[in-house]
VEXDREN-2710 file (C-alpha; in Angstrom, 1 decimal):
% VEXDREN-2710
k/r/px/py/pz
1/UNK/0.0/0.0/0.0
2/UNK/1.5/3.6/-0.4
3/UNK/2.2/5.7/2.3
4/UNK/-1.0/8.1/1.6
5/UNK/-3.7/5.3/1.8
6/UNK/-6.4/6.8/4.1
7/UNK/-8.1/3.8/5.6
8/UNK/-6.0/1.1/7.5
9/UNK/-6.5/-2.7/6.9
10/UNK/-9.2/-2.9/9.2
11/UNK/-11.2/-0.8/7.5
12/UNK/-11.6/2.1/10.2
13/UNK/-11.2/5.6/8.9
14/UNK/-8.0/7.4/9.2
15/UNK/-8.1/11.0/9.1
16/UNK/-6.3/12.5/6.3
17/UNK/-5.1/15.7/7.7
18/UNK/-2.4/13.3/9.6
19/UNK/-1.2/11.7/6.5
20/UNK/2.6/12.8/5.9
21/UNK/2.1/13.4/2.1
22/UNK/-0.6/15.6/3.3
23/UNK/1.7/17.5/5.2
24/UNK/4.1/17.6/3.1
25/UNK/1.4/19.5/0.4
26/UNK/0.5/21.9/2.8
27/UNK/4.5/22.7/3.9
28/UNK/4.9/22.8/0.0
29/UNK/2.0/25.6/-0.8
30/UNK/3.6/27.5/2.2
31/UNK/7.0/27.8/0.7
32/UNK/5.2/28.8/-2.2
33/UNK/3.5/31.8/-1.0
34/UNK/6.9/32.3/0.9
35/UNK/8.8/32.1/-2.5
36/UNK/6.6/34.4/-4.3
37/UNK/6.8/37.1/-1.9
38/UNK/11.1/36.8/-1.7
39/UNK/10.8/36.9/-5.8
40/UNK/8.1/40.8/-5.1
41/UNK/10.4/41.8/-2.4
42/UNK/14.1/41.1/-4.7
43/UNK/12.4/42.5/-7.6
44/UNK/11.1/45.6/-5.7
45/UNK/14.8/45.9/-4.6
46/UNK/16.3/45.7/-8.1
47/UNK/14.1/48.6/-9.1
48/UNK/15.4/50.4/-6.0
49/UNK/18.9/49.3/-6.7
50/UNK/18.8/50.7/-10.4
51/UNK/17.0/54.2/-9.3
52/UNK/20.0/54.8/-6.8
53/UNK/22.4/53.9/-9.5
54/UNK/20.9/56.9/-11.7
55/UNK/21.1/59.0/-9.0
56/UNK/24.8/58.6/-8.3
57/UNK/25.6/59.0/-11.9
58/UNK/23.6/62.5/-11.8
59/UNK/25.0/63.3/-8.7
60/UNK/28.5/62.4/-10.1
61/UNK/28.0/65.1/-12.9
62/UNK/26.5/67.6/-11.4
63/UNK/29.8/67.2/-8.9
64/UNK/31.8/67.5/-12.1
65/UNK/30.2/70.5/-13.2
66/UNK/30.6/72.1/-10.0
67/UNK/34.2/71.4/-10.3
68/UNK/34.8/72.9/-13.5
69/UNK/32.8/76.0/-12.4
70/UNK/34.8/77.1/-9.8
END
């Protein structure tokens, strides 16, 4: 028999919620949800990342232009 059978060989009901490949379906849809967030947050951050990056380069010539002003 494989390990998710549901009823034992006496015939009495065995809840399902307790069966490990169960558990292991419901630990797996967790990650999931888990996974997709980390993926939202790291591709919030690259957008952050790449905004900053702009920013030093306009900062970096508007220091160069102050330089050659004075």
């Amino acid at each position: 028999m494989t390990q998710n059978y549901t009823a034992n060989q006496t015939g009495n009901w065995k809840n399902h919620e307790d069966d490990p490949m169960e558990q292991m379906r419901r630990t797996l849809l967790a990650k999931e949800d888990t996974i997709s967030i980390l993926k939202r947050q790291i591709k919030e951050e690259n957008k952050e990342k790449y905004s900053l990056y702009k920013r030093v380069v306009e900062l970096n010539a508007e220091i160069e232009m102050l330089k050659n002003s004075l």
